[in-house]
C-alpha positions in Angstrom: 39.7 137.3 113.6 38.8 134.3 111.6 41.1 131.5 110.5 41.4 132.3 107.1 42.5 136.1 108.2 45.2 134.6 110.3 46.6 132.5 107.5 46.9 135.1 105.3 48.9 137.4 108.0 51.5 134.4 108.4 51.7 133.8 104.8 52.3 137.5 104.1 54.7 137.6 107.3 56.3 135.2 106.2 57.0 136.4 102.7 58.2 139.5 104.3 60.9 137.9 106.3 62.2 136.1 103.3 61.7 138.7 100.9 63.8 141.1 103.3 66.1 138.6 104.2 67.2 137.2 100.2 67.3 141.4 99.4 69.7 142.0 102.6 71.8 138.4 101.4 71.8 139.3 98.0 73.0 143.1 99.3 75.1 141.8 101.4 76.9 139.5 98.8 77.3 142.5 96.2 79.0 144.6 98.7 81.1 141.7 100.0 82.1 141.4 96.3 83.0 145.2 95.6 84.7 145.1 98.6 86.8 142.2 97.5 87.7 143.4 94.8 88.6 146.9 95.8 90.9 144.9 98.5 92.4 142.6 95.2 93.3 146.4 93.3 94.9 147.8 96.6 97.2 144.5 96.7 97.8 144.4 93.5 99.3 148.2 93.2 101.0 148.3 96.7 103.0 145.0 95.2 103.2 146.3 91.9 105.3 149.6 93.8 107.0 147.2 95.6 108.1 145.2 92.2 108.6 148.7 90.7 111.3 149.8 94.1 113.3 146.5 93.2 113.2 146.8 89.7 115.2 150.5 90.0 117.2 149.5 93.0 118.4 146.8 90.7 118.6 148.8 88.1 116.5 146.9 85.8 114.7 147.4 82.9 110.9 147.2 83.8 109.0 144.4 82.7 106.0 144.9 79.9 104.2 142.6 81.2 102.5 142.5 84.5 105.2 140.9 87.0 102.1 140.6 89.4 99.5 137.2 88.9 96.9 136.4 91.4 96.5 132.7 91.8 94.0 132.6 94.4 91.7 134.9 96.0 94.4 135.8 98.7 97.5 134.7 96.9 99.6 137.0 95.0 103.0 136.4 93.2 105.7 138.6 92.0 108.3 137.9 89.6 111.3 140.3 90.4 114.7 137.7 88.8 116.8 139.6 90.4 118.1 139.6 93.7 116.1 140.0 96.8 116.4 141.5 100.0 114.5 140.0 103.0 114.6 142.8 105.1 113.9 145.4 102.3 110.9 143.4 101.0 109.5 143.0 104.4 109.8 146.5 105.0 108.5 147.9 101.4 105.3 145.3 101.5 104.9 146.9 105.2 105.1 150.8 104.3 102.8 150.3 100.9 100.2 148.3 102.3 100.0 151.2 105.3 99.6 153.7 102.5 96.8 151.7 101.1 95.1 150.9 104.7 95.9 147.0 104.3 96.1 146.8 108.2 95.8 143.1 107.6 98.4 140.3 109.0 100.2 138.8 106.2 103.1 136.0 105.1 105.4 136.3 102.1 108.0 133.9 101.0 110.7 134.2 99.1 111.5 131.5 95.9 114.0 129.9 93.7 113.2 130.2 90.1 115.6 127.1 89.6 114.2 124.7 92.2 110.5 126.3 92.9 111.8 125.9 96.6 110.7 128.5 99.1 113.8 129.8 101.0 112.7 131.8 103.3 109.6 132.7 104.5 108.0 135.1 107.5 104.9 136.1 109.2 104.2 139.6 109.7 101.6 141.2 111.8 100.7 144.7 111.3 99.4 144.9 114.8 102.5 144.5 116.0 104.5 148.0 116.5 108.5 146.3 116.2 111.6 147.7 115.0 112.8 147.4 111.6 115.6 144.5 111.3 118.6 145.7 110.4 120.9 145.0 107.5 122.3 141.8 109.1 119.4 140.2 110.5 117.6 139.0 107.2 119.5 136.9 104.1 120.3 138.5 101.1 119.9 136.6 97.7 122.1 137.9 94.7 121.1 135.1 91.9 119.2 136.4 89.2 116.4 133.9 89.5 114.2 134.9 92.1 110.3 135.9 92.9 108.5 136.3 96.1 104.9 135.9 97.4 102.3 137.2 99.8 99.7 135.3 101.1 97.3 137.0 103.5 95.5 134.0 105.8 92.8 136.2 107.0 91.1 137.3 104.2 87.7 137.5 105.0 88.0 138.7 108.3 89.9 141.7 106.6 86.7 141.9 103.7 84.2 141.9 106.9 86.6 144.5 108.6 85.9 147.2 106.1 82.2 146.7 105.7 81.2 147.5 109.4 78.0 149.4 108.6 76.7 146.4 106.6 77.5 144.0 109.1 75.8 146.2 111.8 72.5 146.6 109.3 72.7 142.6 109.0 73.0 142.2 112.5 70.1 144.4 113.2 68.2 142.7 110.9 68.8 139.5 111.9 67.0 140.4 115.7 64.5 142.3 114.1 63.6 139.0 112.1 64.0 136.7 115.0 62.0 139.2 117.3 59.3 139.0 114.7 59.5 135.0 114.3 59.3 134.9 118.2 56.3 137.6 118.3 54.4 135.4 115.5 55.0 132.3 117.4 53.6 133.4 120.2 50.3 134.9 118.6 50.1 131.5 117.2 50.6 129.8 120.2 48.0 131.9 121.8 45.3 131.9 119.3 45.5 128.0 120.0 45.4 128.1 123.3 42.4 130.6 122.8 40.9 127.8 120.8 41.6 124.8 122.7 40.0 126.8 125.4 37.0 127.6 123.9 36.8 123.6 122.9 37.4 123.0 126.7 34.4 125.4 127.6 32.5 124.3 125.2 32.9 120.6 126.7 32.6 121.6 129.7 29.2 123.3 129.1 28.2 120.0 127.5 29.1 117.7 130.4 27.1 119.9 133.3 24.2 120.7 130.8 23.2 117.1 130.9 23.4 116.3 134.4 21.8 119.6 135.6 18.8 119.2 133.0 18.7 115.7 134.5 18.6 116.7 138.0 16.2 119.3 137.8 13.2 116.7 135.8 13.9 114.6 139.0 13.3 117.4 140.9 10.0 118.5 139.2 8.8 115.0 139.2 9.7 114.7 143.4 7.5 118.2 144.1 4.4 116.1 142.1 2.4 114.8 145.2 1.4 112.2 143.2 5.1 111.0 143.5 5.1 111.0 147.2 2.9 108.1 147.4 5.0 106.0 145.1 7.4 105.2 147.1 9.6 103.3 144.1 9.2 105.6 141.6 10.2 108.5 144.5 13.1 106.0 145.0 14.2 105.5 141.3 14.5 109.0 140.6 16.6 109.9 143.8 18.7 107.9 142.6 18.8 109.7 139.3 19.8 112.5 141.5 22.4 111.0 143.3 24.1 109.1 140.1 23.5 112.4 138.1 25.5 114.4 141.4 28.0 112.1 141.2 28.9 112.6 137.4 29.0 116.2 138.1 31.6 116.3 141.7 33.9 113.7 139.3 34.1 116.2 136.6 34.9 118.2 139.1 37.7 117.0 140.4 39.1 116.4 137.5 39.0 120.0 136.9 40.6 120.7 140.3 43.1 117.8 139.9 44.9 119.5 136.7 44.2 123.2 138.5 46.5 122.0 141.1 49.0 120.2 138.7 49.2 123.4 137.0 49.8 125.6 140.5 52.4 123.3 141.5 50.4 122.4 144.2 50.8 118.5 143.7 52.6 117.6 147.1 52.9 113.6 146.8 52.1 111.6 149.9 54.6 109.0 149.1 54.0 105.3 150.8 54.8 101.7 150.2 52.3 100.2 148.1 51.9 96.8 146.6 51.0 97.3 142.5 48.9 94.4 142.7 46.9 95.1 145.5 46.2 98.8 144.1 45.3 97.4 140.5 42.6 95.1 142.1 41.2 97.6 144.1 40.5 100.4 141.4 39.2 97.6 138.8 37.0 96.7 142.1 35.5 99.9 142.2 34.9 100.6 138.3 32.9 97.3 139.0 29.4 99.1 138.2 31.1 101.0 135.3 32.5 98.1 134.2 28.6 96.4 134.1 27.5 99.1 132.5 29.2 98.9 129.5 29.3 95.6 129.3 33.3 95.4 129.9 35.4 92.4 130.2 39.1 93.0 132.4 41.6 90.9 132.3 44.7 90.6 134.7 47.8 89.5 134.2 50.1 90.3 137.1 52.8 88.5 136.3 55.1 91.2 138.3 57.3 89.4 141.4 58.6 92.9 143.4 55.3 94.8 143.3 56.3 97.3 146.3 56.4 100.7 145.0 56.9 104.3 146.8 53.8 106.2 145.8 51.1 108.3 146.7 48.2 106.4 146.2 45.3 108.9 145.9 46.9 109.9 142.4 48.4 106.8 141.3 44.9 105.4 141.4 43.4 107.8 139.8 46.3 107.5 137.5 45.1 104.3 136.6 41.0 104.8 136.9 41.4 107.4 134.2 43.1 104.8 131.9 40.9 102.1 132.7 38.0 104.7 132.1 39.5 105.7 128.7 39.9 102.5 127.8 36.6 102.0 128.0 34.9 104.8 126.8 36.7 104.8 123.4 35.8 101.0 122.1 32.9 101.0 120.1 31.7 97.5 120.8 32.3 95.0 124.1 34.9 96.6 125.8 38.0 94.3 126.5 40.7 95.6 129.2 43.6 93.5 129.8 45.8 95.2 133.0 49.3 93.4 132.9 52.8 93.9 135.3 56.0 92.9 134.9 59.1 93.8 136.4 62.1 95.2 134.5 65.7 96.3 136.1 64.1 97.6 139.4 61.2 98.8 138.0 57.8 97.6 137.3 55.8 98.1 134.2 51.8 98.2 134.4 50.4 97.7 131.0 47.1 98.7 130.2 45.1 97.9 126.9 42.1 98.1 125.2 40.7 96.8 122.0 39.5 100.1 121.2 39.4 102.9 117.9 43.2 103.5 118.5 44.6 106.6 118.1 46.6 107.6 114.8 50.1 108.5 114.6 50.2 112.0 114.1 48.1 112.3 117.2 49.8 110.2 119.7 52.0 113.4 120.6 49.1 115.7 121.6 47.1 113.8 123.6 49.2 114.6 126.9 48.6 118.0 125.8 46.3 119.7 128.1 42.5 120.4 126.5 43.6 118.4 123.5 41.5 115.4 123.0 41.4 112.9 119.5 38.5 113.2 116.9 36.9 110.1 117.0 34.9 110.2 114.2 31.8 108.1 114.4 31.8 107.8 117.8 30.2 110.4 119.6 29.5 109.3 123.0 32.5 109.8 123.8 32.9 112.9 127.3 35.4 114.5 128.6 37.4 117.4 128.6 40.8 116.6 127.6 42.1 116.6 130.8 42.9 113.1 131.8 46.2 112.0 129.9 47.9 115.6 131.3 46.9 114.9 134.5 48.4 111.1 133.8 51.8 112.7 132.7 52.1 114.8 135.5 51.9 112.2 138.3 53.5 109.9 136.6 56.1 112.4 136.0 56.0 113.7 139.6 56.9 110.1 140.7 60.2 109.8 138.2 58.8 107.1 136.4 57.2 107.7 132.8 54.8 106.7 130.4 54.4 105.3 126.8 52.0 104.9 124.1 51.6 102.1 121.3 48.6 102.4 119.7 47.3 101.4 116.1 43.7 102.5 114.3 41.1 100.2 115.0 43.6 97.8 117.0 43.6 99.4 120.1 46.3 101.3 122.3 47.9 100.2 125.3 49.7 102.6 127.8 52.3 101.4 130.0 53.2 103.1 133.0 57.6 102.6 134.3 57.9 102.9 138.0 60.9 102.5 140.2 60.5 99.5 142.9 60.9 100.5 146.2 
């Protein structure tokens, strides 16, 4: 499946998920509203009955005009002027909102006309199975100037209540989506993998190809007879062998070095070590690499506690693949500067390079595993992006960490935290 073919299948996925989730909002929002306002007309006649039960107990003349105004989505008043009765009005709001299926918790208060003072007010679940309150227990108000209201506090909860199958459908919906967003993240996630390692074959292939073609002239050459009597030029290309075999058992130990990291099969052979004395030795034995690219180190160990607790097979290959990388992405004279200092009980190595830097937008992959940073015009430049993962991890495994400052054509320098022993 080429690229293009994959980026049209998440386009189009994608579209789908917000096309089918704006139609199941938009839905969702109509019904929300119907329902509303179906709840707004069942309010609105169980009060107006309720106005309509005072009016002829009072033996008043009924109103022409609506006694009933809405001033908020959940706030109703009634004007009555006439006398109310706490305990009736409590007890007519209950029965005519159970007619109407308003099983909703609600709080009315009663009002002066004169004042605009509530004077008595009361919560009233509907969950709640109590007995009625008797003629005694709730004030009676005879002044003509009167009017009471009902507020119901959980509106939208009673809205959602009633629209159970489209909360259900949303619901469902809302795993499918996220099923299908985890399902297309993973296909993406694979088809890079698949990618980075194809890249990582494909490297790989190109490291042993050289080598292996390299080994095997040698070998033709030795098997000439004429060779065998030249004991220099027998000499000269044994060593080709030998340099060429080396190459090859590095790579692959870089290879086994992240195969274990990956197993958890890292077990650290932790023991004092002095920071100093470890730095000096691997810039000692990159010596030859060193004179053959023509590269200038510089120390500056400045660092007074240097003991750390390490295992010092992988914190010097820790710092040989640094060094190395340094090294092999400079495009002229090579100029290494290896620094310490020590920090609240730590100690930082620094190690820089006056090399093509790495941009911005990259310096977050390259501890990726396979990934490794175009380089443009420089293309000389081996390995299998394995090194900096391998770096993490050790670094990692030994609780310290590492950072990155690095800028285009200025160079990057990596610095490496460790806890002193």
């Amino acid at each position: 499946m080429t690229r293009t073919t994959i980026r049209v299948l998440i386009i189009m996925a994608i579209l789908s998920i917000v096309g089918i989730t704006i139609t199941q909002v938009y839905w969702f929002r109509r019904a929300f509203n119907t329902e509303q306002q179906q709840f707004n007309r069942d309010v609105n006649v169980a009060l107006f009955n309720v106005a309509n039960q005072f009016f002829k107990i009072n033996k008043a003349a009924i109103p022409a005009n609506n006694p009933i105004k809405q001033l908020s989505t959940n706030y109703y008043v009634v004007m009555i002027n006439n006398e109310i009765d706490a305990n009736l009005l409590e007890f007519l709001l209950t029965a005519e909102f159970e007619k109407r299926n308003i099983e909703a918790d609600f709080e009315y208060g009663i009002y002066d006309c004169t004042s605009d003072k509530m004077v008595y007010g009361s919560y009233v679940s509907m969950d709640e199975a109590k007995p009625k309150n008797d003629d005694a227990s709730l004030p009676k108000w005879e002044n003509q100037n009167y009017y009471f209201g009902v507020q119901f506090p959980n509106e939208v909860s009673i809205i959602t209540d009633r629209m159970e199958v489209w909360v259900f459908s949303s619901t469902v919906l809302l795993v499918v989506i996220i099923f299908f967003a985890s399902a297309l993240f993973v296909i993406l996630k694979q088809r890079r993998l698949s990618e980075v390692q194809k890249d990582f074959i494909n490297n790989m292939t190109h490291e042993f190809k050289t080598p292996i073609s390299t080994i095997a002239l040698s070998a033709e050459v030795l098997k000439d007879p004429a060779t065998a009597s030249d004991v220099s030029r027998m000499t000269s290309y044994a060593n080709i062998i030998e340099t060429e075999n080396q190459r090859m058992k590095k790579q692959v130990e870089r290879v086994l070095q992240m195969a274990s990291v990956d197993n958890d099969e890292v077990v650290l052979c932790e023991d004092l070590l002095d920071a100093h004395q470890l730095i000096t030795e691997v810039v000692k034995d990159l010596n030859m690499r060193l004179e053959e690219h023509e590269a200038e180190v510089t120390l500056q160990l400045n660092a007074t506690n240097t003991t750390i607790k390490a295992d010092q097979l992988h914190l010097r290959n820790v710092l040989h693949n640094l060094i190395d990388n340094a090294i092999k992405y400079t495009k002229g004279q090579p100029l290494v500067t290896i620094s310490t200092r020590n920090a609240t009980n730590t100690i930082c190595i620094g190690i820089s390079d006056n090399g093509i830097g790495i941009p911005t937008d990259q310096q977050k992959k390259i501890f990726e595993k396979f990934y490794r940073v175009p380089t443009g015009n420089v293309h000389n430049v081996k390995g299998f992006g394995l090194g900096l993962n391998y770096v993490q991890h050790i670094v990692k495994a030994h609780h310290g960490k590492i950072d990155l400052d690095s800028k285009i054509n200025k160079g990057s320098i990596f610095k490496i935290t460790l806890k002193n022993a």
